[in-house]
C-alpha positions as CSV (number, residue, x, y, z in Angstrom):
1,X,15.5,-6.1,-13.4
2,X,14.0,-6.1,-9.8
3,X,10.7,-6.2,-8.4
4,X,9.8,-4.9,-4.7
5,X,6.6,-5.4,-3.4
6,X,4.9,-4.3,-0.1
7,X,1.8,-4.6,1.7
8,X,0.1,-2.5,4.0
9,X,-1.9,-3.4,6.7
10,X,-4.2,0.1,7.6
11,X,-6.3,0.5,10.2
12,X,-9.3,2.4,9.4
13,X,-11.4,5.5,11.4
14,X,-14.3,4.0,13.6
15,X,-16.6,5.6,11.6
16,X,-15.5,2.5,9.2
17,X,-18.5,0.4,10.0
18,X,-19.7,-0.4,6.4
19,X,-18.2,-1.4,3.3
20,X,-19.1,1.7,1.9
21,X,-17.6,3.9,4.4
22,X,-13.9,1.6,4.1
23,X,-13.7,2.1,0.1
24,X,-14.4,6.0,0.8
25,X,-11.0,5.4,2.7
26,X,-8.9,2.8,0.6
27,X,-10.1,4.5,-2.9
28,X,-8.3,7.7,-2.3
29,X,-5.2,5.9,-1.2
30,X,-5.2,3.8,-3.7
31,X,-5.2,7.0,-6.2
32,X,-3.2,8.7,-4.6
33,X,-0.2,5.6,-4.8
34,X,-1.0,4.9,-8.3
35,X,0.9,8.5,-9.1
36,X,4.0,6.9,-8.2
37,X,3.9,4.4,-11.5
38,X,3.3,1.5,-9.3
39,X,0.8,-1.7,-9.0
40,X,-1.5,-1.0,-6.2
41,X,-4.8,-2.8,-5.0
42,X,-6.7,-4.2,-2.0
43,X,-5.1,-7.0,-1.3
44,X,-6.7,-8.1,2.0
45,X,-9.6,-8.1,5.0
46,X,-12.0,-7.7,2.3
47,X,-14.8,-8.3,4.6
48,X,-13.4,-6.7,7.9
49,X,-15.0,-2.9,7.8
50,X,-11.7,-1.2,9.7
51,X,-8.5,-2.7,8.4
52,X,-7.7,-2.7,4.6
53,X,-4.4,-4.8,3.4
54,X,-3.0,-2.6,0.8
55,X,-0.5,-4.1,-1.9
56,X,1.8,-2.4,-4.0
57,X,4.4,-3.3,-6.6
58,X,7.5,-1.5,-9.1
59,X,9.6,-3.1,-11.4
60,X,13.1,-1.1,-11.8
61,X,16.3,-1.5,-13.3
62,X,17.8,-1.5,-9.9
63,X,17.1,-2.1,-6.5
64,X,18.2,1.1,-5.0
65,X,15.4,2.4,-7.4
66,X,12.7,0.1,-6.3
67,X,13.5,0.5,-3.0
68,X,13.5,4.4,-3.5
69,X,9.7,4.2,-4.9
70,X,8.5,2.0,-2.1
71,X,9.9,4.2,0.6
72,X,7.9,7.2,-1.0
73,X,4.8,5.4,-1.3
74,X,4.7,4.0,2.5
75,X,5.9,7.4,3.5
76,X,3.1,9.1,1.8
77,X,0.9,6.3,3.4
78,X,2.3,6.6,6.7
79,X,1.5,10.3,6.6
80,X,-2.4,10.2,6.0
81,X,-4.1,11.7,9.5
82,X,-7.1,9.6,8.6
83,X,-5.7,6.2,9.3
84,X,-3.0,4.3,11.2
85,X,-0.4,2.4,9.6
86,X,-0.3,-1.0,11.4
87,X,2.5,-2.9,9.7
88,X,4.6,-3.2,6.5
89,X,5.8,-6.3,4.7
90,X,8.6,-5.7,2.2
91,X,10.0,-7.9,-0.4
92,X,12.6,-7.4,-2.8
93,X,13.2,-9.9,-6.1
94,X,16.4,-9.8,-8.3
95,X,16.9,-11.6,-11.1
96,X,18.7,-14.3,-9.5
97,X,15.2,-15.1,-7.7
């Protein structure tokens, strides 16, 4: 069994000035990643109106696997005009971890 994780640091529009406004952003990505069978939530800058820390999460038989359902998901993240993908943090856990 192994795990991959990854978190997302976004940043948002500029029109991002209340918390409000930053969940209208982060809810729909958040849907949208859940498609892919994964864990996903708001993991970080909580209180910051134009970044959002994104973290998602797959367990798979295999790591080619995991690896194959994170690619999508930052892909798919990566391709939203609305925001700018800052950074990605990738972690991979076999069961040897």
């Amino acid at each position: 069994m192994y795990t991959e994780t990854a978190v997302f640091d976004l940043l948002l529009p500029g029109d991002s000035r209340s918390l409000k406004q930053k969940r209208s952003y982060v809810r729909p990505i958040v849907a949208m990643l859940k498609k892919f069978e994964v864990s996903v939530a708001e993991v970080g800058f909580h209180d910051l109106h134009g970044r959002a820390q994104i973290g998602v999460a797959v367990v798979a038989p295999d790591p080619a696997q995991a690896r194959a359902v994170i690619d999508t998901c930052e892909n798919q993240v990566a391709g939203r005009p609305e925001i700018e993908l800052l950074s990605v943090k990738r972690r991979l856990y076999g069961d040897d971890d």
